[in-house]
C-alpha positions as CSV (number, residue, x, y, z in Angstrom):
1,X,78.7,0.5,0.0
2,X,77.4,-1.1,3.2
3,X,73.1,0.1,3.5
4,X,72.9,1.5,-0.4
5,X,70.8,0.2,-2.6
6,X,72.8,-2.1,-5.4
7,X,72.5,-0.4,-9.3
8,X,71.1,-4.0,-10.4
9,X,68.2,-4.3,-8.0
10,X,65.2,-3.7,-9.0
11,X,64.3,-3.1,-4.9
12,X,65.0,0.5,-3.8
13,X,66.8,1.4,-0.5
14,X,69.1,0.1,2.0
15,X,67.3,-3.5,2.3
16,X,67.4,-4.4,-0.8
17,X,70.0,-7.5,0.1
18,X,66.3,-8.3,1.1
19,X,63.3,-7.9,-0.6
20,X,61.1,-10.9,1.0
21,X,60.6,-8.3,3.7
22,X,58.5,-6.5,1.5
23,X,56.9,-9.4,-0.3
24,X,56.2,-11.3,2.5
25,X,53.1,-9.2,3.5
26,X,51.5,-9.6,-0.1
27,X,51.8,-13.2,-0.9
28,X,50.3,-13.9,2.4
29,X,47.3,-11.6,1.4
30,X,47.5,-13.1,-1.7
31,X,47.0,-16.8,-0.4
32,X,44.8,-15.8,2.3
33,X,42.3,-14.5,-1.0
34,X,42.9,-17.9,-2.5
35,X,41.7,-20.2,0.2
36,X,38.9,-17.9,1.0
37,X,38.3,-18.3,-3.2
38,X,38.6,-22.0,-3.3
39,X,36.6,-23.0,-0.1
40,X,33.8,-20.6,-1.6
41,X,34.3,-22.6,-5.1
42,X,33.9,-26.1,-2.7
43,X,30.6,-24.6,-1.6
44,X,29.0,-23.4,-5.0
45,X,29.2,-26.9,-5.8
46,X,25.6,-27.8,-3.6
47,X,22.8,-27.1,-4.5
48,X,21.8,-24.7,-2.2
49,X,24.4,-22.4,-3.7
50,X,22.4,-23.1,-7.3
51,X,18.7,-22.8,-6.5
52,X,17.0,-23.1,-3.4
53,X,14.5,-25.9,-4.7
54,X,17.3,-27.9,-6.7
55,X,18.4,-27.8,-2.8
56,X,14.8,-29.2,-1.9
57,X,15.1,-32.0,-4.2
58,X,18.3,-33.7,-2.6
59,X,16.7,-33.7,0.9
60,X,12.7,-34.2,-0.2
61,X,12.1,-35.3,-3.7
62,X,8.5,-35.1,-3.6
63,X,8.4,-31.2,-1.7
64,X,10.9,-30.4,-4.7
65,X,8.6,-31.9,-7.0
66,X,5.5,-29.6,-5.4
67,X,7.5,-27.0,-5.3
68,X,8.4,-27.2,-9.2
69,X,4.6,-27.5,-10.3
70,X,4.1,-23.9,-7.9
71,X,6.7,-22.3,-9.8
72,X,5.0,-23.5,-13.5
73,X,1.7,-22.2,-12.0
74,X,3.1,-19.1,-10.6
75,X,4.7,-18.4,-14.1
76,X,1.3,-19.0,-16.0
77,X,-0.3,-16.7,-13.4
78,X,2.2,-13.9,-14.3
79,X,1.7,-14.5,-18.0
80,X,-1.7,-14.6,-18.3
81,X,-1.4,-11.5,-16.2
82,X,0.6,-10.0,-18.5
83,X,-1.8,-10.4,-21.0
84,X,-4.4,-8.8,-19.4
85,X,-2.4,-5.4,-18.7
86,X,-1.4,-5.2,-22.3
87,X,-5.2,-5.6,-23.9
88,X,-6.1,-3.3,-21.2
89,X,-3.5,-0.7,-22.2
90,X,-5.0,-1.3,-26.1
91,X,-8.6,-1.2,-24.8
92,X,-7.6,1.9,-23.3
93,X,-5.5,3.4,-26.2
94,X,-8.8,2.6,-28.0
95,X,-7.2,-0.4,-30.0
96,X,-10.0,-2.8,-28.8
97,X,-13.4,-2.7,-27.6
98,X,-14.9,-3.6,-24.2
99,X,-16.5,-7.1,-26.2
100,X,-13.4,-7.4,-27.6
101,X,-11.7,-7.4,-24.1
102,X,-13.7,-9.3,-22.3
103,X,-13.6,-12.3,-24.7
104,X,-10.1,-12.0,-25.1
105,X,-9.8,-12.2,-21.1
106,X,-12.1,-15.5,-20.7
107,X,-9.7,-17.2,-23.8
108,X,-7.2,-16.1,-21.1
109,X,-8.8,-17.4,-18.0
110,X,-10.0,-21.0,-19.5
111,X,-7.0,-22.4,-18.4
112,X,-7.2,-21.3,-14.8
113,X,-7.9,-23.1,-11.6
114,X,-10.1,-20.3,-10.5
115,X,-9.7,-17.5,-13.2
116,X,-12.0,-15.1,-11.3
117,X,-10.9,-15.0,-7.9
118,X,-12.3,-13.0,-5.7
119,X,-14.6,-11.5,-8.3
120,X,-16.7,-14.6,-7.9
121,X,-17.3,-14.3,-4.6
122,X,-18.3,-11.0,-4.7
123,X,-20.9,-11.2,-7.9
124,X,-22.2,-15.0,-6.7
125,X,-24.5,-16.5,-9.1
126,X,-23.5,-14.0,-12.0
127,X,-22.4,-15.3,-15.9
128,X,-18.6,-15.9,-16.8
129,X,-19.6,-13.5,-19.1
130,X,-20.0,-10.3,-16.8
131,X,-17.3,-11.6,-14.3
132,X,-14.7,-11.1,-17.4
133,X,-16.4,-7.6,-18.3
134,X,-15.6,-6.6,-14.2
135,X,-12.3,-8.2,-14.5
136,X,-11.6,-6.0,-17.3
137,X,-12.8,-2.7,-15.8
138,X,-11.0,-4.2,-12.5
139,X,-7.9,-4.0,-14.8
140,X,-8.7,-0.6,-16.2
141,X,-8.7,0.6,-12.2
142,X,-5.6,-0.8,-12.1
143,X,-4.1,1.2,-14.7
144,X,-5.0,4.3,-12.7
145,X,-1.1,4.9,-11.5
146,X,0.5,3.7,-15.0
147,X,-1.7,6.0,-17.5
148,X,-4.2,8.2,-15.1
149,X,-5.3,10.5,-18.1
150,X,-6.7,7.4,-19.9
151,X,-8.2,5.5,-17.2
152,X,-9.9,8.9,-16.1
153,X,-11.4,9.9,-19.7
154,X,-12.6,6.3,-20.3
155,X,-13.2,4.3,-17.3
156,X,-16.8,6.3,-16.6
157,X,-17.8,4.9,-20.4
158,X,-16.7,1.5,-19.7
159,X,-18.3,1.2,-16.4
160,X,-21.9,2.5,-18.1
161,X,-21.5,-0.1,-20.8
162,X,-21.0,-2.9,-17.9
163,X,-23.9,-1.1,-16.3
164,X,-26.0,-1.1,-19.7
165,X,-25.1,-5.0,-20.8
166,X,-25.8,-6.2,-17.1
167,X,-28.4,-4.4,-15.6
168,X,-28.7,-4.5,-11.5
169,X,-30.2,-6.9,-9.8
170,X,-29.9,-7.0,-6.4
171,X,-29.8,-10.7,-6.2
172,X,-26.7,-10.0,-7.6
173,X,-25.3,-7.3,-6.2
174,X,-21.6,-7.8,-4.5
175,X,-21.9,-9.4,-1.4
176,X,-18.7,-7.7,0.6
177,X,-17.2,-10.3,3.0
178,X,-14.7,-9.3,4.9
């Protein structure tokens, strides 16, 4: 039987004599995927391929060094944050009191380079003490999108206590800046 396919191969039709033709196509596919696999392995091996600042560090030790003190800061700065949206969240679930917030948010801030931000610049010459009570109801405005029933029954009671503790003076009144 010349052009039918032999009973003992496993490759169907008239070429079976032949099955390379067919495989040819797949094991070049096949070792095209594993160069493209193994030069992408060579490369994974830098650092740029495991952090950006580990890359930093092999071409600028000290700017990697800089750049690893940022990232500590930046991760205090989103932890202290963190703390101040859950004891707002409390303060506003009625958990904690105003005081009770605002002392909690100074042990907070002790440890930052400048705690109060822009806050201090708009209440100049004002006590740590009332900036943390208008960081907290700074907070409590912030909350406005996450829990807007709360913020709206208890924010107009919070600012009258910040009103009532620190009466106005207009010495210390913010000064907008813009």
């Amino acid at each position: 039987m010349v052009g039918a396919a032999r009973p003992d191969s496993p490759w169907p039709g008239p070429d079976s004599r032949f099955p390379m033709k067919w495989f040819t196509p797949g094991a070049i596919a096949l070792l095209a995927g594993a160069a493209l696999f193994a030069q992408a392995s060579r490369r994974s091996a830098t650092p740029a391929a495991v952090e950006p600042g580990e890359a930093v560090a092999w071409a600028d030790p000290a700017a990697a060094e800089v750049s690893r003190d940022l990232d500590v800061q930046q991760a205090e700065a989103l932890r202290r944050s963190e703390v101040k949206t859950t004891l707002t969240a409390s303060l506003l679930r009625g958990e904690v009191t105003l005081e009770q917030a605002a002392d909690r948010f100074r042990a907070v801030n002790s440890g930052g380079v400048r705690p109060y931000g822009r806050l201090s610049d708009l209440y100049p010459g004002v006590t740590e003490e009332e900036l943390s009570y208008r960081q907290v109801i700074l907070f409590v405005r912030g909350m406005t999108r996450v829990i807007p029933d709360a913020v709206a029954e208890r924010l107009p009671a919070l600012e009258a206590e910040v009103a009532r503790r620190f009466p106005a003076d207009s010495s210390k009144a913010p000064v907008l800046v813009w």
